[in-house]
mmCIF file of the C-alpha atoms, coordinates in Angstrom:
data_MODEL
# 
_entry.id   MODEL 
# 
loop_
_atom_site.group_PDB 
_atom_site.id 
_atom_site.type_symbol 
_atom_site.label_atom_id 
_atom_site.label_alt_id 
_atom_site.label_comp_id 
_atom_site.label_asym_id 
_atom_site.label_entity_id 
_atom_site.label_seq_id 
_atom_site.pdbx_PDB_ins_code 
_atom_site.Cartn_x 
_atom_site.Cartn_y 
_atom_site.Cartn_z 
_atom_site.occupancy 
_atom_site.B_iso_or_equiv 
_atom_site.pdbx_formal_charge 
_atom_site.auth_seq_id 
_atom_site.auth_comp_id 
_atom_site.auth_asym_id 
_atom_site.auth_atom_id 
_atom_site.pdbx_PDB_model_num 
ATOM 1   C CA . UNK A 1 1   ? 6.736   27.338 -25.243 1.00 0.00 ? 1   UNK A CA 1 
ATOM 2   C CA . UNK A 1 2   ? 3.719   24.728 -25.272 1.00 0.00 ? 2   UNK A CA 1 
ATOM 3   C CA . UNK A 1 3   ? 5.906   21.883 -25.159 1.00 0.00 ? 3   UNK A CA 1 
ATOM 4   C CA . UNK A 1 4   ? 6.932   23.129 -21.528 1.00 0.00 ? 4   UNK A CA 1 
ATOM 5   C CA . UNK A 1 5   ? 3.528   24.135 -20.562 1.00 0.00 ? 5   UNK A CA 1 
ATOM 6   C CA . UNK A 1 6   ? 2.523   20.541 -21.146 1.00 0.00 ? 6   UNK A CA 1 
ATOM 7   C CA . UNK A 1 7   ? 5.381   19.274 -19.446 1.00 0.00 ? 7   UNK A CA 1 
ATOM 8   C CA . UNK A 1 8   ? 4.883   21.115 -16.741 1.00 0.00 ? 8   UNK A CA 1 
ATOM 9   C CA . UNK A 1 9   ? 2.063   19.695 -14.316 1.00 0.00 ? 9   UNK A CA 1 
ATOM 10  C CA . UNK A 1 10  ? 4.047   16.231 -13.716 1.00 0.00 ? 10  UNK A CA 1 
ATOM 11  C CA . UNK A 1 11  ? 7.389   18.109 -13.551 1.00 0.00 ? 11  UNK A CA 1 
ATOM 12  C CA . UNK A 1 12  ? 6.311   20.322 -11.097 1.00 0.00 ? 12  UNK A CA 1 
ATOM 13  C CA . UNK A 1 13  ? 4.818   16.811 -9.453  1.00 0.00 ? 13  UNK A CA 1 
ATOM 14  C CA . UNK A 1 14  ? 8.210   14.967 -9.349  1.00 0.00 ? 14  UNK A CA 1 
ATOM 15  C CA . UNK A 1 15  ? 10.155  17.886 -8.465  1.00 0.00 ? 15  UNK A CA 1 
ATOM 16  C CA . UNK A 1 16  ? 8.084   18.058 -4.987  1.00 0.00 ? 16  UNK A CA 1 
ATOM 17  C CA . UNK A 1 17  ? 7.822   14.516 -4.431  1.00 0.00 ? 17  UNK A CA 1 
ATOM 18  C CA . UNK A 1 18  ? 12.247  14.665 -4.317  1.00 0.00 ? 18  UNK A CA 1 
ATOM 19  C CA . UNK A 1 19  ? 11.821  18.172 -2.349  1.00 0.00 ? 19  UNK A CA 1 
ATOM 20  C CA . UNK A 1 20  ? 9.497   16.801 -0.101  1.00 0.00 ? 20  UNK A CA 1 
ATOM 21  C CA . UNK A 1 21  ? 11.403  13.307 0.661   1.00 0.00 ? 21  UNK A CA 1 
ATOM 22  C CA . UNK A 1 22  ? 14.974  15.680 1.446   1.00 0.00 ? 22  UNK A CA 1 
ATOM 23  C CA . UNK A 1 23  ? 13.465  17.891 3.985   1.00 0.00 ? 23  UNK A CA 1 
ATOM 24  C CA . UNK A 1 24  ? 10.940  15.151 5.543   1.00 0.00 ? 24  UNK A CA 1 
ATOM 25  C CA . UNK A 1 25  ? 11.670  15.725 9.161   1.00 0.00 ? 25  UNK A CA 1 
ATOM 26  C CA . UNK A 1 26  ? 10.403  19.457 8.877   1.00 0.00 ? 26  UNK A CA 1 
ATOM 27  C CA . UNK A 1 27  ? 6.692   19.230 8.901   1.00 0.00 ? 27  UNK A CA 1 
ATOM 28  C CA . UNK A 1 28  ? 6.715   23.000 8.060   1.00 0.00 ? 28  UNK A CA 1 
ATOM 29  C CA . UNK A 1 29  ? 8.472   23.158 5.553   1.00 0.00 ? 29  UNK A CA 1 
ATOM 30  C CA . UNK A 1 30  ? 6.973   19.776 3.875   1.00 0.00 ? 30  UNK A CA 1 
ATOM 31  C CA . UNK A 1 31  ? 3.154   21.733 4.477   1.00 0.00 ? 31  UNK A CA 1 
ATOM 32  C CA . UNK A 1 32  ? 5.014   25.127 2.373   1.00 0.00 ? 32  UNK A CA 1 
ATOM 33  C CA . UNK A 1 33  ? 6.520   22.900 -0.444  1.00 0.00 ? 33  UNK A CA 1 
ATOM 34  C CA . UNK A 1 34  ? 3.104   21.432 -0.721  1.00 0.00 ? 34  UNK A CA 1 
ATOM 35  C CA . UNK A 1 35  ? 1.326   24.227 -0.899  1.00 0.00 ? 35  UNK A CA 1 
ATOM 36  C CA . UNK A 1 36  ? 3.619   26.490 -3.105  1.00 0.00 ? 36  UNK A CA 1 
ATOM 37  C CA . UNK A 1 37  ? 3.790   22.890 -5.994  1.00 0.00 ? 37  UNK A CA 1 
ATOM 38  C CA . UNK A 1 38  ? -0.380  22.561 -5.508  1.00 0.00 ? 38  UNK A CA 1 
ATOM 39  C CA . UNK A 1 39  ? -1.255  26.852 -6.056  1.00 0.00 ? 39  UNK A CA 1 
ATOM 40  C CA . UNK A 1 40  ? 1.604   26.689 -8.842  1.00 0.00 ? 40  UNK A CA 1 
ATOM 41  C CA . UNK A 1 41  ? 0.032   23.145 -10.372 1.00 0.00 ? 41  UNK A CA 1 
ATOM 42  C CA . UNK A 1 42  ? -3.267  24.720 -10.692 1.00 0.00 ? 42  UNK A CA 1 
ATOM 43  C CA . UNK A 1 43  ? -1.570  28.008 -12.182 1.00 0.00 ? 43  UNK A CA 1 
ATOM 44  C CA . UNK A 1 44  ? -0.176  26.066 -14.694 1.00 0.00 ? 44  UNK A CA 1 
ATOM 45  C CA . UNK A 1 45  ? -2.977  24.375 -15.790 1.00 0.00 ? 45  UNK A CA 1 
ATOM 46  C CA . UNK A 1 46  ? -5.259  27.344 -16.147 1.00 0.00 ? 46  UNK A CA 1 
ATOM 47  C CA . UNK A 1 47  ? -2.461  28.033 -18.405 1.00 0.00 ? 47  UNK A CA 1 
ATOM 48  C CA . UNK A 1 48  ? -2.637  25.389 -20.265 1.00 0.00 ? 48  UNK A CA 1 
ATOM 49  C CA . UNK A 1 49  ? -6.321  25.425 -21.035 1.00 0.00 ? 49  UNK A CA 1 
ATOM 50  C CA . UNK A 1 50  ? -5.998  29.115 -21.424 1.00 0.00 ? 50  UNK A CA 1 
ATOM 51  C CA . UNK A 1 51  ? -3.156  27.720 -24.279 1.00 0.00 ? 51  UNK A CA 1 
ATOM 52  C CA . UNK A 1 52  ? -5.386  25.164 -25.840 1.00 0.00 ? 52  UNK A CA 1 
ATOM 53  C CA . UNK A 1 53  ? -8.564  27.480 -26.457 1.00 0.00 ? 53  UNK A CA 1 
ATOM 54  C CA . UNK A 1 54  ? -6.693  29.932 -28.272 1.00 0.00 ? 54  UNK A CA 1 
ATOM 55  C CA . UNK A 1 55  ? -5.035  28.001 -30.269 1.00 0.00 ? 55  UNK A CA 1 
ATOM 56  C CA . UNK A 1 56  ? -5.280  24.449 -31.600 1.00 0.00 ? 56  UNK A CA 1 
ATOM 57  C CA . UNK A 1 57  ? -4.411  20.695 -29.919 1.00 0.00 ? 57  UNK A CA 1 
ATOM 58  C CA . UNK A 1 58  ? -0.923  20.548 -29.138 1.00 0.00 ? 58  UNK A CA 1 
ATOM 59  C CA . UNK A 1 59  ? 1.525   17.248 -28.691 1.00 0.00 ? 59  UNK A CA 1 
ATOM 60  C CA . UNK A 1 60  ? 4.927   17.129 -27.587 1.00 0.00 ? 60  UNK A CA 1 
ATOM 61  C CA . UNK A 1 61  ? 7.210   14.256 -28.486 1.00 0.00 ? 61  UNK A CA 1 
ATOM 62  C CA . UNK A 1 62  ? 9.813   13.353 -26.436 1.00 0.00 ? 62  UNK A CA 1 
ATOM 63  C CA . UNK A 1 63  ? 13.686  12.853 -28.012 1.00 0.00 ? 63  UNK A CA 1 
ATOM 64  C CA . UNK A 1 64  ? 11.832  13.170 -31.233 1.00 0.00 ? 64  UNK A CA 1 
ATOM 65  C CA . UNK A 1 65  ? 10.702  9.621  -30.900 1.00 0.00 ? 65  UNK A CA 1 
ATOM 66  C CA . UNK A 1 66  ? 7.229   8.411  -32.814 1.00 0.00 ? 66  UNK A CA 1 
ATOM 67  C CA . UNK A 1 67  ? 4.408   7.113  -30.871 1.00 0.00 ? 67  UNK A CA 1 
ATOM 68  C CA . UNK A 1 68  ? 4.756   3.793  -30.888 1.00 0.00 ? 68  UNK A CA 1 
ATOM 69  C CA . UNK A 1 69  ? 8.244   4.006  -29.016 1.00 0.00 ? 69  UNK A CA 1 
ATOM 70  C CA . UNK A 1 70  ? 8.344   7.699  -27.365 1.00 0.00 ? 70  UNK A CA 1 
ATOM 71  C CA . UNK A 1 71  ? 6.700   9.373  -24.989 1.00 0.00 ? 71  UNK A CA 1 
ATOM 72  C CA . UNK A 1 72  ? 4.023   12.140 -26.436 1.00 0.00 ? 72  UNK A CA 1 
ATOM 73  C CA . UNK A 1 73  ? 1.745   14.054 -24.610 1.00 0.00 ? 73  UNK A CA 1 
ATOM 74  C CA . UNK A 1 74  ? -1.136  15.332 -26.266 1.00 0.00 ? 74  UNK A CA 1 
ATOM 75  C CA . UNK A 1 75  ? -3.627  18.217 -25.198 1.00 0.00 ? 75  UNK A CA 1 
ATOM 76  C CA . UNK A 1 76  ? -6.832  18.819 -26.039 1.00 0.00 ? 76  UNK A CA 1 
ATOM 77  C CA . UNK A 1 77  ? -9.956  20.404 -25.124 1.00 0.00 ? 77  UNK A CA 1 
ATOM 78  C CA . UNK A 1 78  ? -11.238 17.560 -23.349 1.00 0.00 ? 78  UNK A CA 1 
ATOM 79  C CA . UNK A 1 79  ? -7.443  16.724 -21.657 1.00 0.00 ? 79  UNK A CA 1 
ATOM 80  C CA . UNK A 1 80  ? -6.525  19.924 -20.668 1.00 0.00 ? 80  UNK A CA 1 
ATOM 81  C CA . UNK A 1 81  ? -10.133 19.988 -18.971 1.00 0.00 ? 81  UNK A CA 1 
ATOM 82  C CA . UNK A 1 82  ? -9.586  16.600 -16.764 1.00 0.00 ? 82  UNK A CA 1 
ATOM 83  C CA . UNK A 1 83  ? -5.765  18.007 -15.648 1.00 0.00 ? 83  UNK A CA 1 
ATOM 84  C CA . UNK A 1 84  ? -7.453  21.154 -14.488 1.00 0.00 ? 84  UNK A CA 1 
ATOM 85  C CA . UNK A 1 85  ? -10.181 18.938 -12.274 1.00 0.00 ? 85  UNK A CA 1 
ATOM 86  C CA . UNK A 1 86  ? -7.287  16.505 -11.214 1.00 0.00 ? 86  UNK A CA 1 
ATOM 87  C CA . UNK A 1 87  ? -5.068  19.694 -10.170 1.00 0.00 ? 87  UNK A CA 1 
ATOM 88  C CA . UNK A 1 88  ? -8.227  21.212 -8.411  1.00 0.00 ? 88  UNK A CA 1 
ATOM 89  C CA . UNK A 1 89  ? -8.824  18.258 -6.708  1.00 0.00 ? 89  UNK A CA 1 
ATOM 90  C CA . UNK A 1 90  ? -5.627  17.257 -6.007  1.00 0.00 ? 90  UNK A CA 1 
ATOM 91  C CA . UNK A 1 91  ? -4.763  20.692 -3.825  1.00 0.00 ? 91  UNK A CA 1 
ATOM 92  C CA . UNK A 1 92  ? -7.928  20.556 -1.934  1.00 0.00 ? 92  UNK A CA 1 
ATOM 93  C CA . UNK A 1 93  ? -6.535  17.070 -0.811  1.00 0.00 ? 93  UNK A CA 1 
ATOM 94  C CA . UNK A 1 94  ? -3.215  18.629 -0.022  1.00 0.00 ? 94  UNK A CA 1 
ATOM 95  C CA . UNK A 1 95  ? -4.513  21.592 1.943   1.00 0.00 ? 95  UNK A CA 1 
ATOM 96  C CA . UNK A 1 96  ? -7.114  18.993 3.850   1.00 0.00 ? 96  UNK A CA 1 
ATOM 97  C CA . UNK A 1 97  ? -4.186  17.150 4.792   1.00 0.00 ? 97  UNK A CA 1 
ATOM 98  C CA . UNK A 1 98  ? -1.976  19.816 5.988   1.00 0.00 ? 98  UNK A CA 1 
ATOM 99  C CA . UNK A 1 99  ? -5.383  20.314 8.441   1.00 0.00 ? 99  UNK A CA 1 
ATOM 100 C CA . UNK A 1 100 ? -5.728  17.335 9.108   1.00 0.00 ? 100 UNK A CA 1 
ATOM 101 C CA . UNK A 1 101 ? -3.610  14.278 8.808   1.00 0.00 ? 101 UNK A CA 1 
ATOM 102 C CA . UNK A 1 102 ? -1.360  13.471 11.754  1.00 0.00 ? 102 UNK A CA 1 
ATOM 103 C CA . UNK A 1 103 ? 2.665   14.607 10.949  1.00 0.00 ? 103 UNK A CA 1 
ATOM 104 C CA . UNK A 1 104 ? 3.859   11.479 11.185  1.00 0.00 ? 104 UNK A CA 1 
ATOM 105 C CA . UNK A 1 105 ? 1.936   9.887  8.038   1.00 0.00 ? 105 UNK A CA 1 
ATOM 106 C CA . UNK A 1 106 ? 1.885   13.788 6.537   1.00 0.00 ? 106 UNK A CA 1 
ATOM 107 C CA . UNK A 1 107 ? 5.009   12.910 4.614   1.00 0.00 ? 107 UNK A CA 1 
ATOM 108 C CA . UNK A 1 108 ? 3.708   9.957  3.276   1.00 0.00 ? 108 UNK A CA 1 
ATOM 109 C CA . UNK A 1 109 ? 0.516   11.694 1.943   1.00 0.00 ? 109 UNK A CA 1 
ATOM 110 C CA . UNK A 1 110 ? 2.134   14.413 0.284   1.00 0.00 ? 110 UNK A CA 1 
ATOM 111 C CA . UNK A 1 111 ? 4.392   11.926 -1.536  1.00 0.00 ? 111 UNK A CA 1 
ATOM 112 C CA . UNK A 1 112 ? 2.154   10.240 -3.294  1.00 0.00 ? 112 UNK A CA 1 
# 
């Protein structure tokens, strides 16, 4: 269950990037993607510090592969602490943007 809590956050970040590029002409659906991937980003990693505290550091590596050639994610105290600020931060961008930023560079935003 960890391994796909720690997964989660960039999933859920590459899943709206492709969402968000297929229904680009629809500003209102682009602002509800957004939203819905930002609330549930930040859900998940209250999660995943919730996870970490009660129990131990967790890593997850990918295909089974060791460090030097996989992929392994690794969270900690300290790491599951700085994706909670980045997810904070990163929907008060996204719902400042929805406010603000004219629809024709909205797309672009969200994207990245």
């Amino acid at each position: 269950m960890i391994e796909l809590v720690l997964t989660l956050p960039v999933v859920i970040s590459l899943l709206t990037a492709v969402l968000v590029f297929f229904v680009r002409s629809c500003s209102s659906w682009v602002d509800r993607i957004s939203g819905i991937s930002a609330v549930g980003t930040l859900l998940v990693c209250v999660g995943l510090l919730v996870a970490i505290v009660n129990s131990e550091p967790q890593a997850v590596a990918f295909g089974q592969w060791a460090a030097p050639f996989g992929i392994v994610f690794v969270a900690d105290y300290l790491s599951a602490a700085m994706v909670l600020v980045t997810a904070i931060i990163g929907g008060v961008c996204v719902f400042y943007a929805m406010a603000d930023l004219a629809s024709k560079h909205h797309m672009v935003f969200i994207m990245l």
